[in-house]
PDB file with one MODEL, atoms N, CA, C and O in Angstrom:
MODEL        1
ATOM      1  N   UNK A   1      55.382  14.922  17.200  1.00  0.00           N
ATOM      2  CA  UNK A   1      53.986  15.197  17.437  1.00  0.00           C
ATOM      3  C   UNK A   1      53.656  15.109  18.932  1.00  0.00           C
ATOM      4  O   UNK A   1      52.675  15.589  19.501  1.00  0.00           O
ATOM      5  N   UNK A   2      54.458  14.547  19.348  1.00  0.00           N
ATOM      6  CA  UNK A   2      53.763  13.827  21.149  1.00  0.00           C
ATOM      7  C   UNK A   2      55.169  14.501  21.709  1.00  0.00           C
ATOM      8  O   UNK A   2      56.293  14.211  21.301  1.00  0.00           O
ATOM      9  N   UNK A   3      54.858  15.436  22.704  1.00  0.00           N
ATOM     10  CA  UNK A   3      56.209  15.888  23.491  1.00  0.00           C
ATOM     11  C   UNK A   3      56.394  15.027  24.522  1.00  0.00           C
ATOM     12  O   UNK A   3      57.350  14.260  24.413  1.00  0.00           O
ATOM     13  N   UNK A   4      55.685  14.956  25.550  1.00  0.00           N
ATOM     14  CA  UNK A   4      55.698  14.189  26.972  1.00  0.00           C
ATOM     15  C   UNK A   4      54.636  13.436  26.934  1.00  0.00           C
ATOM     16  O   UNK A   4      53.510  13.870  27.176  1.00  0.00           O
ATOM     17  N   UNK A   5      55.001  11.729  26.496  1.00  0.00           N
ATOM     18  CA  UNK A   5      54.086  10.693  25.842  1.00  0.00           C
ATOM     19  C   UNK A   5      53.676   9.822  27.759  1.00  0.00           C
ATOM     20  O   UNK A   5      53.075   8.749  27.806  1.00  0.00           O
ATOM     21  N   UNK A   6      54.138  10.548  29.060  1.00  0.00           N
ATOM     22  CA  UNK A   6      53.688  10.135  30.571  1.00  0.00           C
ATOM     23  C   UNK A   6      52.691  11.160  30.546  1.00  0.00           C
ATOM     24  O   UNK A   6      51.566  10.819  30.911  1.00  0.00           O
ATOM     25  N   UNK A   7      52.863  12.313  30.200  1.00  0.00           N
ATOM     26  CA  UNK A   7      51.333  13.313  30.437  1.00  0.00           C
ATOM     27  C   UNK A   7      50.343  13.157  29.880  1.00  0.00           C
ATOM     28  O   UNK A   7      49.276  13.295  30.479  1.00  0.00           O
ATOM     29  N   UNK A   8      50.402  12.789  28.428  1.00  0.00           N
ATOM     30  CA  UNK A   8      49.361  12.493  27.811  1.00  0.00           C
ATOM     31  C   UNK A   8      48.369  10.997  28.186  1.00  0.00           C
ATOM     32  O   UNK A   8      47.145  10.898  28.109  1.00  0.00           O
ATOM     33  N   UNK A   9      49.253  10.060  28.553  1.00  0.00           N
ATOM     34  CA  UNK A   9      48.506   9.064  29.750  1.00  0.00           C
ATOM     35  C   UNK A   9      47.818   9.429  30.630  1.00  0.00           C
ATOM     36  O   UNK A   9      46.608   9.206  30.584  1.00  0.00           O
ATOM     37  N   UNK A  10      48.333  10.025  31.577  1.00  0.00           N
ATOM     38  CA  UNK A  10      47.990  10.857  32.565  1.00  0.00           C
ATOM     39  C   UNK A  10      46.815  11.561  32.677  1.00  0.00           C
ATOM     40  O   UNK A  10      46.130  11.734  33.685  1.00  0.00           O
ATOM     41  N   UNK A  11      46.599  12.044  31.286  1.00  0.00           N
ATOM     42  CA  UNK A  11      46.271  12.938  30.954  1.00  0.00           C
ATOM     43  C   UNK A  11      44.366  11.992  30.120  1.00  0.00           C
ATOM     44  O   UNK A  11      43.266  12.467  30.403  1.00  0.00           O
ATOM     45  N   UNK A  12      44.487  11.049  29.422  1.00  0.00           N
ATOM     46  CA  UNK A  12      43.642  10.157  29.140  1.00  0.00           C
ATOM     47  C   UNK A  12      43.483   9.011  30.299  1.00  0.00           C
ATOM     48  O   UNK A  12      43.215   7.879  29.894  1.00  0.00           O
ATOM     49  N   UNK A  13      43.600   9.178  31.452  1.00  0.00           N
ATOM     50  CA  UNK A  13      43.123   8.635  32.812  1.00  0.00           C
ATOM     51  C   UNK A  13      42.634   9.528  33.319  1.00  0.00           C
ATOM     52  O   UNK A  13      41.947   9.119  34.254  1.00  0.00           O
ATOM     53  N   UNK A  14      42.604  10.393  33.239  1.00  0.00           N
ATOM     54  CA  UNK A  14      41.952  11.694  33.825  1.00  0.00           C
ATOM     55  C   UNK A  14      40.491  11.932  33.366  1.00  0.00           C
ATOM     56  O   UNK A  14      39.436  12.252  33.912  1.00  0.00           O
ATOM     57  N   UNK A  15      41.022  11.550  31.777  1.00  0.00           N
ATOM     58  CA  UNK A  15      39.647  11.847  30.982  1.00  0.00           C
ATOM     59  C   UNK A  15      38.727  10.619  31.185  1.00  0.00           C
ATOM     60  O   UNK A  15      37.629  10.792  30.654  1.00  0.00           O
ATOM     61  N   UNK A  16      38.872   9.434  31.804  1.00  0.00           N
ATOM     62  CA  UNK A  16      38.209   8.348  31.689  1.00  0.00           C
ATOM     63  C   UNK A  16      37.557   8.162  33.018  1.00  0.00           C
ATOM     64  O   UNK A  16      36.402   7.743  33.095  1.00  0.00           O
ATOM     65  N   UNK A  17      38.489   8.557  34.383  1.00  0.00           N
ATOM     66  CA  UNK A  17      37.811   8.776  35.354  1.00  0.00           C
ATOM     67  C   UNK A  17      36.373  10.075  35.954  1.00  0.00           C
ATOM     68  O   UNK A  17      35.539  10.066  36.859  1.00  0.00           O
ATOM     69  N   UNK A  18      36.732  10.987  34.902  1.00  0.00           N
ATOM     70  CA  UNK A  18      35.696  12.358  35.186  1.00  0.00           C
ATOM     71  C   UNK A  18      34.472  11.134  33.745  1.00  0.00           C
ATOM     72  O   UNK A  18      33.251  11.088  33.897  1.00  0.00           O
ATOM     73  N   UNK A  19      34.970  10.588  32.919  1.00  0.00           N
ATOM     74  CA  UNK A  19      33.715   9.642  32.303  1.00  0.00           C
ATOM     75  C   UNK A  19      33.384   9.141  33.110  1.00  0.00           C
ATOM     76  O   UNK A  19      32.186   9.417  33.050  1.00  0.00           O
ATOM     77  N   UNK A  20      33.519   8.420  34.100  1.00  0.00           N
ATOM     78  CA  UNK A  20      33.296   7.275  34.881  1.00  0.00           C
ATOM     79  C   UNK A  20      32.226   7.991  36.130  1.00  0.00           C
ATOM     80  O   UNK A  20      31.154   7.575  36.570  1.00  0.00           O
ATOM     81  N   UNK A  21      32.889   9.022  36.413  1.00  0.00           N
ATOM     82  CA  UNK A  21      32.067   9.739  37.835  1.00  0.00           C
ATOM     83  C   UNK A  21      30.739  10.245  37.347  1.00  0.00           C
ATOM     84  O   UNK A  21      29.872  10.622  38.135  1.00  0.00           O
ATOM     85  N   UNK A  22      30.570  10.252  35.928  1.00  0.00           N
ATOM     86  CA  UNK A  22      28.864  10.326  35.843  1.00  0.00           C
ATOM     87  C   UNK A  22      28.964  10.167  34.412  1.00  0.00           C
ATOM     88  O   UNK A  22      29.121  10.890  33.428  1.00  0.00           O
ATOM     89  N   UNK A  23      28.822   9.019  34.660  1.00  0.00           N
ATOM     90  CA  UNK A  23      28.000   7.796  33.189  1.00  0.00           C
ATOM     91  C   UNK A  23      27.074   7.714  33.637  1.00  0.00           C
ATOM     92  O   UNK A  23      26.898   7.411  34.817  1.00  0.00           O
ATOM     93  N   UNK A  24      25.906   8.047  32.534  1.00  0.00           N
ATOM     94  CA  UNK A  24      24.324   8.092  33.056  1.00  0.00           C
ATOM     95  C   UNK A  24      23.734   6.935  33.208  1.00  0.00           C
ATOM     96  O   UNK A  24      23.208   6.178  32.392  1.00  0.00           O
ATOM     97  N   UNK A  25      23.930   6.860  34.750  1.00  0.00           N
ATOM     98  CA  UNK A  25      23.383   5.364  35.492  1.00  0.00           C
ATOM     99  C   UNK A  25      21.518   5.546  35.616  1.00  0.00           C
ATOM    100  O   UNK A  25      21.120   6.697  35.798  1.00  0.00           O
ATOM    101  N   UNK A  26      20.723   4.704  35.539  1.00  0.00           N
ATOM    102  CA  UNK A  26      19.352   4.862  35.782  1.00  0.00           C
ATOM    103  C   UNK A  26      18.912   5.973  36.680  1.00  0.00           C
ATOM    104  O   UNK A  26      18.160   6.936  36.531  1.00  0.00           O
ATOM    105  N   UNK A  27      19.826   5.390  37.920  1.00  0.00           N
ATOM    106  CA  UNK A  27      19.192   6.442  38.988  1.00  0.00           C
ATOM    107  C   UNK A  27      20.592   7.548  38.910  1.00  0.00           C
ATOM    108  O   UNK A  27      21.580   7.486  39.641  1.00  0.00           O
ATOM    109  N   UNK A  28      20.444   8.144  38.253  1.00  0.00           N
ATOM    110  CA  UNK A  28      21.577   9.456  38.608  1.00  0.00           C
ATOM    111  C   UNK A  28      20.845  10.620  37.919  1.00  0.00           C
ATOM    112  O   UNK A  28      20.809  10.819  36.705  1.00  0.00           O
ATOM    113  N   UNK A  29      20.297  11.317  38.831  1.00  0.00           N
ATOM    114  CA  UNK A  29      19.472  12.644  38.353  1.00  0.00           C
ATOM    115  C   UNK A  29      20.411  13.749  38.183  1.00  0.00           C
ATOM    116  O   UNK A  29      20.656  14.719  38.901  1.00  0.00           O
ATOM    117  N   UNK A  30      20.788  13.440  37.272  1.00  0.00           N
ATOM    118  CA  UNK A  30      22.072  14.830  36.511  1.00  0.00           C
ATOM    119  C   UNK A  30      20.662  15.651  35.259  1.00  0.00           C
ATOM    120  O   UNK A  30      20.752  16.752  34.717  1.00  0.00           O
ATOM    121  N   UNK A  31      19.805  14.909  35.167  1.00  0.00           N
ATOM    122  CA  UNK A  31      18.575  15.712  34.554  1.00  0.00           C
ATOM    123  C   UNK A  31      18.009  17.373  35.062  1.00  0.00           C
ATOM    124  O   UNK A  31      17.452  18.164  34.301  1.00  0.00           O
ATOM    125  N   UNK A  32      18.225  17.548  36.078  1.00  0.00           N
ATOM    126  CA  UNK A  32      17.666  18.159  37.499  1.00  0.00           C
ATOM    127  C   UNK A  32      18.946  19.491  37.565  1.00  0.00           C
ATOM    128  O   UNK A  32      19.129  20.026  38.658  1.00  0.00           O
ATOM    129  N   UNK A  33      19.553  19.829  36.677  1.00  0.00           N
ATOM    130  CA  UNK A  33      20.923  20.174  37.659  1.00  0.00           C
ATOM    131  C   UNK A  33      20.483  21.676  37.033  1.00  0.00           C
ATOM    132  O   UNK A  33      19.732  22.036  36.126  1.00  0.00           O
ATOM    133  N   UNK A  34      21.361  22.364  38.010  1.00  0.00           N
ATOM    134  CA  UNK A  34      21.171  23.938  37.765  1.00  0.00           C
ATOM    135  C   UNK A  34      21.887  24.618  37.125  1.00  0.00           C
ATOM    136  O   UNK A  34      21.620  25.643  36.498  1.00  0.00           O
ATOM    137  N   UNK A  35      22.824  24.092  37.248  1.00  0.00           N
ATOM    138  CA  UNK A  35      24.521  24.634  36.709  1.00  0.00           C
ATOM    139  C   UNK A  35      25.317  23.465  36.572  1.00  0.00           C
ATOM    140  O   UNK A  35      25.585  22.651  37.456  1.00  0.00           O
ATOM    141  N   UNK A  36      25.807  23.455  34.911  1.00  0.00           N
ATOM    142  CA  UNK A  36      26.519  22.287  35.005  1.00  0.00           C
ATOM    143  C   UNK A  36      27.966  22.945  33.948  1.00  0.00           C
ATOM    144  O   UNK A  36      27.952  24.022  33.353  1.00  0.00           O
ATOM    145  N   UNK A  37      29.206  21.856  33.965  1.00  0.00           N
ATOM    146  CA  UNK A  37      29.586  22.595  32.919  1.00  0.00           C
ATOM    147  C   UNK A  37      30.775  20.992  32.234  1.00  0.00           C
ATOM    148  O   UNK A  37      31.326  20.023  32.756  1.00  0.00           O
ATOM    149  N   UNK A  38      30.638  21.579  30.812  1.00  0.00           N
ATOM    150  CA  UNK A  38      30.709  20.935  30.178  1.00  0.00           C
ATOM    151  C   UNK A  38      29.239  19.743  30.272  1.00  0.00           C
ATOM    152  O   UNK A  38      28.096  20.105  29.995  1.00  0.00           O
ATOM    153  N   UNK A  39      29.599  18.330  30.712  1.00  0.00           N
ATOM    154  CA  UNK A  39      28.499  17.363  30.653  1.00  0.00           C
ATOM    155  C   UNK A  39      28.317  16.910  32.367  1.00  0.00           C
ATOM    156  O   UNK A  39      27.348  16.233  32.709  1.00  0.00           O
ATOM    157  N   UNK A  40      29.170  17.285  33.184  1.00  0.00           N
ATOM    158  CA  UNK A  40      29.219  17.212  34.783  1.00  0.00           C
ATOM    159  C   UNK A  40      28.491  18.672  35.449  1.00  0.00           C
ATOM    160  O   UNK A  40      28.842  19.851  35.396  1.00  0.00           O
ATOM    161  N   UNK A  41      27.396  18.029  36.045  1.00  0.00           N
ATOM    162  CA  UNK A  41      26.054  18.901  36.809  1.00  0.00           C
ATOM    163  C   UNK A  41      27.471  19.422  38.222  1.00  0.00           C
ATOM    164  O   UNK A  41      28.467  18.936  38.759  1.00  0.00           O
ATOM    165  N   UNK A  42      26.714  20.584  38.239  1.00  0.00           N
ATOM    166  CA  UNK A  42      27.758  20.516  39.669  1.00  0.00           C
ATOM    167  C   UNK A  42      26.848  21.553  40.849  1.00  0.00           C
ATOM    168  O   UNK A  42      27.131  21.965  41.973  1.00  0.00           O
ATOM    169  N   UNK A  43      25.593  21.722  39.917  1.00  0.00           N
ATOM    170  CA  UNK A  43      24.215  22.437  41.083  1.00  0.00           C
ATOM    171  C   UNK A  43      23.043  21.890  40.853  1.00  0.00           C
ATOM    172  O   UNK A  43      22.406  21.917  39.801  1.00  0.00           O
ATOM    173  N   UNK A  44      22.705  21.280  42.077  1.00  0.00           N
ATOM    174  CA  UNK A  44      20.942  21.242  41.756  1.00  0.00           C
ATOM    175  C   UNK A  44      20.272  21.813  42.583  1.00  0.00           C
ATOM    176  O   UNK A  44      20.899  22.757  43.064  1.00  0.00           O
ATOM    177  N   UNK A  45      19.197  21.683  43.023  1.00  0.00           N
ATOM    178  CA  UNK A  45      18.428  22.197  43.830  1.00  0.00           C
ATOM    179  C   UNK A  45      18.435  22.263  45.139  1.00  0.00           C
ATOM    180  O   UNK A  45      17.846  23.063  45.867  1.00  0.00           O
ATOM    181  N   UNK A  46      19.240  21.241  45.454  1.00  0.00           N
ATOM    182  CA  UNK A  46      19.777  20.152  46.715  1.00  0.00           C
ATOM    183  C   UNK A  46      21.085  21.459  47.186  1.00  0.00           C
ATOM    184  O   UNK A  46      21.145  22.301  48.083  1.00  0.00           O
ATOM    185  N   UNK A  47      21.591  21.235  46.553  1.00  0.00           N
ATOM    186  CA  UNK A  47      22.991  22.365  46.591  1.00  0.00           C
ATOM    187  C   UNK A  47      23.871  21.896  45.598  1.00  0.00           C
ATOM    188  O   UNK A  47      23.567  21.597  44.443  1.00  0.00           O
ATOM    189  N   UNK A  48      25.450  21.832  46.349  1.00  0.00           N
ATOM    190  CA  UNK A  48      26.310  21.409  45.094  1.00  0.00           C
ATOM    191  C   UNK A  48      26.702  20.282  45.481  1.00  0.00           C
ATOM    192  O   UNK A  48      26.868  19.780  46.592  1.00  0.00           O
ATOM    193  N   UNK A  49      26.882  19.801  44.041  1.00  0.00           N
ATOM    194  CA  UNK A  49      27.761  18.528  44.160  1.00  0.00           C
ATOM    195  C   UNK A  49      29.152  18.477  43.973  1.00  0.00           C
ATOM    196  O   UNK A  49      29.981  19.100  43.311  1.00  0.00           O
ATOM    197  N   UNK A  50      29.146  17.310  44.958  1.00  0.00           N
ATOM    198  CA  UNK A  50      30.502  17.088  45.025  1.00  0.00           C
ATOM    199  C   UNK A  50      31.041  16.737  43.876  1.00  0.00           C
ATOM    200  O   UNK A  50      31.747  17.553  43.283  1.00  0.00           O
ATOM    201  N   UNK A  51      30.804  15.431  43.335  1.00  0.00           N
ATOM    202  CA  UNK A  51      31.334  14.452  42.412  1.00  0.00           C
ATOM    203  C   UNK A  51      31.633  15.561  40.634  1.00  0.00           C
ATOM    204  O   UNK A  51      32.333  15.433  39.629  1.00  0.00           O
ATOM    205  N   UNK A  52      30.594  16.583  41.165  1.00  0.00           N
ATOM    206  CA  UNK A  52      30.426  17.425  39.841  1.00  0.00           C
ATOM    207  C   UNK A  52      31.771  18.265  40.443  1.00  0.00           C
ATOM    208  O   UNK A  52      32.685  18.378  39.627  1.00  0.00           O
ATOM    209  N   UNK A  53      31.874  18.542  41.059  1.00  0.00           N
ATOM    210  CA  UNK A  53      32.979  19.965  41.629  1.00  0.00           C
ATOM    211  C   UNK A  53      34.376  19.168  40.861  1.00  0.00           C
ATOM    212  O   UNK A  53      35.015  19.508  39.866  1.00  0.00           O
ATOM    213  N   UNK A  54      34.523  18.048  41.728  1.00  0.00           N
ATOM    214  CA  UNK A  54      35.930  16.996  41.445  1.00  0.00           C
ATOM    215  C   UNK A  54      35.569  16.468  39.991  1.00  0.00           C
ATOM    216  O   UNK A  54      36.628  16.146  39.452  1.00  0.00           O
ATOM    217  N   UNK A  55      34.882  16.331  39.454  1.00  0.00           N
ATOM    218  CA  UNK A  55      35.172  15.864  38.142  1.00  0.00           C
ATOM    219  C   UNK A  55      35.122  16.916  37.138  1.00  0.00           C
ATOM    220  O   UNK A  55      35.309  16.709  35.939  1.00  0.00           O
ATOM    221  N   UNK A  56      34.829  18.208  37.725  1.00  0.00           N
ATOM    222  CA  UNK A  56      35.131  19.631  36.600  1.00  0.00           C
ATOM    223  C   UNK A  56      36.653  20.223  36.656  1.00  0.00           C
ATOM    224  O   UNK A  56      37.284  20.638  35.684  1.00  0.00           O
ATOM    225  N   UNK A  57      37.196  20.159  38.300  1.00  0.00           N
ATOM    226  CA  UNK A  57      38.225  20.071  38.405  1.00  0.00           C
ATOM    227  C   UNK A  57      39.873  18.890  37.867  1.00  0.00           C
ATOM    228  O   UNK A  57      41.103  18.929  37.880  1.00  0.00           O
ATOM    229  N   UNK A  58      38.992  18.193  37.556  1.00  0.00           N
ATOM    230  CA  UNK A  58      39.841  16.550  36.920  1.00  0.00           C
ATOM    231  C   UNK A  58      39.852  16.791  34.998  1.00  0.00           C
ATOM    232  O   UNK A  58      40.505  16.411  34.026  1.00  0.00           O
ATOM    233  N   UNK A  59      38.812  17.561  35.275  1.00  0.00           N
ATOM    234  CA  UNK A  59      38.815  17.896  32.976  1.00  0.00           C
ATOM    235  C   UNK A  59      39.077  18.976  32.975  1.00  0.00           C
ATOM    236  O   UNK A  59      38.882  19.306  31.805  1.00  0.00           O
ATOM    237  N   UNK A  60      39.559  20.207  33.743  1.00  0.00           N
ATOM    238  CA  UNK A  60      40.459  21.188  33.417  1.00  0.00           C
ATOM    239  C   UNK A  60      41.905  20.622  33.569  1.00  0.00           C
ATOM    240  O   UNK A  60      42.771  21.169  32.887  1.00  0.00           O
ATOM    241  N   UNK A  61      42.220  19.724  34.279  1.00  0.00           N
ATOM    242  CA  UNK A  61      43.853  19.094  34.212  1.00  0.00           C
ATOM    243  C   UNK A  61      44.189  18.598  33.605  1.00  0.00           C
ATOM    244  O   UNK A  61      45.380  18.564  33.296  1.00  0.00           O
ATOM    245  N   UNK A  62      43.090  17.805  33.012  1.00  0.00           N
ATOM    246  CA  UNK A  62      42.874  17.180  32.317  1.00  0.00           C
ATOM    247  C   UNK A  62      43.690  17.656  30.040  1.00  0.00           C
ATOM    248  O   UNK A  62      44.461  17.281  29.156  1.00  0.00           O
ATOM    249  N   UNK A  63      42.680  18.654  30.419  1.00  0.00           N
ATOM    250  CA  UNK A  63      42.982  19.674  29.311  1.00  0.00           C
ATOM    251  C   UNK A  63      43.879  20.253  29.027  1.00  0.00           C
ATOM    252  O   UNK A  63      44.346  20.644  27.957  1.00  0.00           O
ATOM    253  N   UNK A  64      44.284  20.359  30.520  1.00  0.00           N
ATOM    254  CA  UNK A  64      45.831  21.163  30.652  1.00  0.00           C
ATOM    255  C   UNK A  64      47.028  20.267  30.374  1.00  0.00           C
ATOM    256  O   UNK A  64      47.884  20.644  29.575  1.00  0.00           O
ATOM    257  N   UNK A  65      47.099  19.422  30.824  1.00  0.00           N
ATOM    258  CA  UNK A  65      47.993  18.123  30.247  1.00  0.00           C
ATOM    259  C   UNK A  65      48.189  17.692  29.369  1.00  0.00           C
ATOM    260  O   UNK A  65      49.223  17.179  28.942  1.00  0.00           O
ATOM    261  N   UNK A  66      46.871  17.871  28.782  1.00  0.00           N
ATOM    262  CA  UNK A  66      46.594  17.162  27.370  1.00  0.00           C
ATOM    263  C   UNK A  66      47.571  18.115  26.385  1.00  0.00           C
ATOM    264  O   UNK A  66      48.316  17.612  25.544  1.00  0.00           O
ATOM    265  N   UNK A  67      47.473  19.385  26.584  1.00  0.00           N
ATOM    266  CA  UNK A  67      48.236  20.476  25.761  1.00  0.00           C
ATOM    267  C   UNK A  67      49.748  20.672  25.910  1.00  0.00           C
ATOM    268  O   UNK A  67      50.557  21.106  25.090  1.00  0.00           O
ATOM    269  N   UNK A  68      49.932  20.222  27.218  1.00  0.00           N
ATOM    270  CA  UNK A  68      51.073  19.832  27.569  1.00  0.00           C
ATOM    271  C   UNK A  68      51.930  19.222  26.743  1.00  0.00           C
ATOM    272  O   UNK A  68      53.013  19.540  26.252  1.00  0.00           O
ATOM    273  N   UNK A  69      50.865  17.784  26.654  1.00  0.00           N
ATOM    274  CA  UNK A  69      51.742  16.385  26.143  1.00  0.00           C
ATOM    275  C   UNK A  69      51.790  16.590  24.477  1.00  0.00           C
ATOM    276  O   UNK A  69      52.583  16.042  23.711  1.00  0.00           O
ATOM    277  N   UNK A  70      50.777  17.481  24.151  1.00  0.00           N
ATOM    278  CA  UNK A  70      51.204  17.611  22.776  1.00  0.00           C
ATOM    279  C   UNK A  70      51.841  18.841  22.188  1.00  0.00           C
ATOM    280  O   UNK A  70      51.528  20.017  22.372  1.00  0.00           O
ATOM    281  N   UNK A  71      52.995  18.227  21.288  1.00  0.00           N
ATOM    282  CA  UNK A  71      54.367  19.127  20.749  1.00  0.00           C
ATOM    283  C   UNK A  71      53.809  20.239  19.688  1.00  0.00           C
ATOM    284  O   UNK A  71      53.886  21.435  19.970  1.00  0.00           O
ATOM    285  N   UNK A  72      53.296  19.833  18.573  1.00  0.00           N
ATOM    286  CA  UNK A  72      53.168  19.878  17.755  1.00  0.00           C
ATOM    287  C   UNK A  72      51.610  20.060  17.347  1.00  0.00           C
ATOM    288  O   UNK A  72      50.958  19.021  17.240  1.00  0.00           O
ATOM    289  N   UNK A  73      50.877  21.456  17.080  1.00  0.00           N
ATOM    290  CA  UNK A  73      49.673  21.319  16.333  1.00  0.00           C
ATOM    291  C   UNK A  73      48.861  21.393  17.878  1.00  0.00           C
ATOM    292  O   UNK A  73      48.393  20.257  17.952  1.00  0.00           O
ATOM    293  N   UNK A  74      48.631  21.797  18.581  1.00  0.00           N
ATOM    294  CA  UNK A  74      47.768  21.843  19.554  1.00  0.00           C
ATOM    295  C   UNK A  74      46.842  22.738  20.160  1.00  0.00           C
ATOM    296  O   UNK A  74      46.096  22.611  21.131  1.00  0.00           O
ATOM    297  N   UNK A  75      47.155  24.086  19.020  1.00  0.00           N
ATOM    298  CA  UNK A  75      46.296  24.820  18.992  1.00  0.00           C
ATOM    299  C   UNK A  75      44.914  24.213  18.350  1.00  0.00           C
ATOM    300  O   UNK A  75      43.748  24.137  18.740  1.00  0.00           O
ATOM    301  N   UNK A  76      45.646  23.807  17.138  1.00  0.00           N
ATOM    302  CA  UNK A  76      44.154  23.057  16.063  1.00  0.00           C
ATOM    303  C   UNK A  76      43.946  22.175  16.769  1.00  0.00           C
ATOM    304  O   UNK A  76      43.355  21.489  15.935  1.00  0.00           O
ATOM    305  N   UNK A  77      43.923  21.297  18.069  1.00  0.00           N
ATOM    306  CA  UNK A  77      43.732  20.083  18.772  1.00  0.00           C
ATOM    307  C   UNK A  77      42.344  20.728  19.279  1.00  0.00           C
ATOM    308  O   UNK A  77      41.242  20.184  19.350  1.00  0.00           O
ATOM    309  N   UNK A  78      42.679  21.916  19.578  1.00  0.00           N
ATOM    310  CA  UNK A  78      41.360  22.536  20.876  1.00  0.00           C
ATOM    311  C   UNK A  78      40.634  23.363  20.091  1.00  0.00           C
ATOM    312  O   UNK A  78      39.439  23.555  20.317  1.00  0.00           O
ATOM    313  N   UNK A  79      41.481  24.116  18.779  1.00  0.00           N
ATOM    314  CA  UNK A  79      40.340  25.020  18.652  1.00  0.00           C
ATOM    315  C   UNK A  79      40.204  25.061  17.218  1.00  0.00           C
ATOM    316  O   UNK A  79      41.073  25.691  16.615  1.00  0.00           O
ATOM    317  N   UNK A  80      39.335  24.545  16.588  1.00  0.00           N
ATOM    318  CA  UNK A  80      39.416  23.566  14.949  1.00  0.00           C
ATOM    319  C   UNK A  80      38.956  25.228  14.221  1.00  0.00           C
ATOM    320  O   UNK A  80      38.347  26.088  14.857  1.00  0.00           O
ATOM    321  N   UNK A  81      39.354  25.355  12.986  1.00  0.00           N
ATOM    322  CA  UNK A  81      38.990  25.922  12.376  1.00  0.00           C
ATOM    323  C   UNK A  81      38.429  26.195  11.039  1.00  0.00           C
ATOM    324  O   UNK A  81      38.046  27.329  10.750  1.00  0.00           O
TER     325      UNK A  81
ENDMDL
END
């Protein structure tokens, strides 16, 4: 089931740090945003954000790894039917 059981680590540190870069803190106006994707704002009005750019970029590797590390069944992992 698990091909490469270091990527899939890798791969769930990835996913915990793009959690971490915007857990909805009091003051974090991710409310406001123009363009966001997935749950990371990465435009507001202001311009772009950074933290949104690097943490959209960190859950596509994220994703990509993840498919990586798994052998077996990973189509139905991503795309349920």
């Amino acid at each position: 089931m698990i091909k490469n059981k270091s990527v899939l680590i890798i791969s769930a540190i990835l996913f915990c740090i793009c959690i971490c870069l915007y857990f909805p803190f009091p003051n974090n106006n991710s409310g406001n945003s123009l363009v966001a994707f997935m749950f990371l704002p990465i435009k507001n009005a202001d311009g772009y954000i950074m933290y949104g750019i690097i943490g959209t970029i960190l859950l596509i590797i994220a994703l990509i790894l993840l498919i990586i590390g798994i052998k077996k069944y990973y189509f139905r992992q991503f795309f349920p039917s």
